[in-house]
C-alpha positions as CSV (number, residue, x, y, z in Angstrom):
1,X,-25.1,91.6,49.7
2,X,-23.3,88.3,51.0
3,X,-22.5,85.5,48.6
4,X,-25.3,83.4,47.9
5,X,-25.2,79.4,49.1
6,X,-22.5,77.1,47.5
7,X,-24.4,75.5,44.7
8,X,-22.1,72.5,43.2
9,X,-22.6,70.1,40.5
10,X,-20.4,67.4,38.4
11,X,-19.6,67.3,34.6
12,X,-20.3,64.3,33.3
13,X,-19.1,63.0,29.3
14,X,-22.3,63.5,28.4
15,X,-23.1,67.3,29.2
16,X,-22.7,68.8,26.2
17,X,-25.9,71.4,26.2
18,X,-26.4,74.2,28.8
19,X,-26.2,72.9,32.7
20,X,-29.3,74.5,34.9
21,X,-26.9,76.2,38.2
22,X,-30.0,77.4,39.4
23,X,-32.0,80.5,40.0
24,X,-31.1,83.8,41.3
25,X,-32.8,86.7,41.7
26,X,-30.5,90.3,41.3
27,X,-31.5,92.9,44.2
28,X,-33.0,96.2,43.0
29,X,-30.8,98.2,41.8
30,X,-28.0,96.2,41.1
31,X,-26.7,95.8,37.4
32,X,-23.9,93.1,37.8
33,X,-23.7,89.2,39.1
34,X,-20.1,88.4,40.5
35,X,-19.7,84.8,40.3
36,X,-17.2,82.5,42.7
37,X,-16.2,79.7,40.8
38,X,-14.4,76.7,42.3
39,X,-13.0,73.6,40.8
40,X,-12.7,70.8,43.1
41,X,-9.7,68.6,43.6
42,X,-10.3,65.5,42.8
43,X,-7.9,62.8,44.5
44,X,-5.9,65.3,45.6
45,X,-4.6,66.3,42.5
46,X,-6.5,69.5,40.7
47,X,-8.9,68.9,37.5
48,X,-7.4,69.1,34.1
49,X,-6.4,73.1,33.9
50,X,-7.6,74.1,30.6
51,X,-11.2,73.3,31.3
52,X,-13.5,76.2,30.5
53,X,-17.6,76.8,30.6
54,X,-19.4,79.6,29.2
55,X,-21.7,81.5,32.1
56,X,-24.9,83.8,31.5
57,X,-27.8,84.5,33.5
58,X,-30.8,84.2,31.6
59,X,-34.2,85.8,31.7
60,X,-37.2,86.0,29.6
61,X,-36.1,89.4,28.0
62,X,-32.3,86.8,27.1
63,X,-29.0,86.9,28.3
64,X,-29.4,90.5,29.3
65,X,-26.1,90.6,31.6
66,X,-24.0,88.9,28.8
67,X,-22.4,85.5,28.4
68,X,-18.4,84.9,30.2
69,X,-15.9,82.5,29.8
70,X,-14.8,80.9,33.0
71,X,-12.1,78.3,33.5
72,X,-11.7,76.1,36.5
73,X,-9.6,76.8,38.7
74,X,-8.6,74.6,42.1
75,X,-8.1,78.2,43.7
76,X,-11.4,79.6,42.6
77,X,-11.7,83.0,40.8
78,X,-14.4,85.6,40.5
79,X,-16.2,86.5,37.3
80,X,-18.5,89.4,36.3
81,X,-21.8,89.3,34.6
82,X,-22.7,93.0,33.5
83,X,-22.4,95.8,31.3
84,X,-23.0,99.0,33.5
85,X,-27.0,98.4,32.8
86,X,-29.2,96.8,34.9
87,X,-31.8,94.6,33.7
88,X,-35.4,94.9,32.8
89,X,-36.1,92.2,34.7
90,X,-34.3,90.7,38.1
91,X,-35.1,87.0,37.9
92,X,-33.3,84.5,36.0
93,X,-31.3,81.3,35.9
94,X,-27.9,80.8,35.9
95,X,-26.3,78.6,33.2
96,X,-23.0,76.8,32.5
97,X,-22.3,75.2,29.4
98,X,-18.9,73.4,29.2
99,X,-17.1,73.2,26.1
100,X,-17.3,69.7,24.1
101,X,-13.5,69.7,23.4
102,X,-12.8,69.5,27.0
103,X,-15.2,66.7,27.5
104,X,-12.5,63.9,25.8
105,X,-10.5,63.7,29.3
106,X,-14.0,63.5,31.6
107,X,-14.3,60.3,29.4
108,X,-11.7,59.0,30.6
109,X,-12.6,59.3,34.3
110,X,-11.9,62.6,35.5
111,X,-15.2,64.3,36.5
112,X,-15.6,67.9,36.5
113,X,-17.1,68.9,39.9
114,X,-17.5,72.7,40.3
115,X,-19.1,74.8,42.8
116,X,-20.8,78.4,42.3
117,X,-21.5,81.0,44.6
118,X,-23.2,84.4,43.5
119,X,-23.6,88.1,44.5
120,X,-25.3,91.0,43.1
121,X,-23.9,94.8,43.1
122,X,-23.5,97.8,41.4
123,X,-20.7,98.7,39.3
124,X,-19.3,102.2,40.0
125,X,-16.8,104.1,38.5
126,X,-14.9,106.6,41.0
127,X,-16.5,109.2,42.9
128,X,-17.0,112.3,41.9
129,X,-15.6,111.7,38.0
130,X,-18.1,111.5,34.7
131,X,-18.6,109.3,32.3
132,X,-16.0,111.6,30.1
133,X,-12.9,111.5,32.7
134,X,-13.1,108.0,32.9
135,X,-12.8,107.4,29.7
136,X,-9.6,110.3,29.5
137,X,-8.2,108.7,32.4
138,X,-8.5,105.5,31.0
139,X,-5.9,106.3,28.6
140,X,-3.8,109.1,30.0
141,X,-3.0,109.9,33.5
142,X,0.3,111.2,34.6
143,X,1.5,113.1,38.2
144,X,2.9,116.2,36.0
145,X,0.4,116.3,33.4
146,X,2.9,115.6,30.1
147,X,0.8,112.6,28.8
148,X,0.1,111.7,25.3
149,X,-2.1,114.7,24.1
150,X,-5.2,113.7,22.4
151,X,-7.6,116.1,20.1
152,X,-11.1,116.2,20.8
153,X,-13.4,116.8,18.3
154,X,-17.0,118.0,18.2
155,X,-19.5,117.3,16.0
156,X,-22.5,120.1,16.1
């Protein structure tokens, strides 16, 4: 799935409760939103860098992909909305609320202007390997097999 249409909006002194970024609808399927989020330069000169938002996607049934912290960034970066279950339901909106601590230098007359972009997937872990490797692998893989040796025990 390609990256949804640029959606950008400004953060003004007084947005201090949740900012509407718009619908989006998850594909079938799919259990995570990857996020593009860009901070725009503003006369020439990148916004203040410690500015951060907190991003969810909301539907009736809540916040059922979670809620992330994203900061800013002139470069842009890419978030993730899941947790490796997909949704009962695949509509929702997409909300940013900024944090009121970082709202003091807007007052002073540096707008926030961000821009959002947003695809739907899958997340997969590596073919072929269960739940349990992963999870092994995760904290022990070496070429020659003399890792830190961990005891497994069952509970029947």
């Amino acid at each position: 799935m390609p990256w949804s249409e640029q959606r950008n909006f400004t953060v003004g002194p007084a947005d201090v409760s949740p900012i509407s970024v718009g619908d989006f609808l998850i594909e079938e399927g799919d259990d995570t939103i990857w996020v593009k989020m860009t901070s725009a330069a503003t006369n020439g000169e990148c916004a203040w860098p410690w500015s951060y938002g907190l991003l969810t996607w909301i539907t009736s049934e809540g916040r059922e992909l979670g809620t992330v912290k994203v900061n800013g960034v002139c470069e842009g970066e890419v978030f993730r909305l899941g947790n490796g279950l997909p949704p009962l339901l695949r509509t929702g909106r997409m909300e940013f609320t900024p944090r009121s601590y970082n709202l003091q230098w807007i007052k002073l007359g540096h707008p926030w202007q961000l821009s959002f972009q947003f695809q739907s997937g899958k997340m997969q872990s590596s073919a072929g390997e269960s739940a349990d490797s992963v999870v092994v692998n995760s904290f022990v893989r070496t070429s020659d097999g003399s890792g830190l040796q961990l005891v497994q025990v069952d509970f029947s």
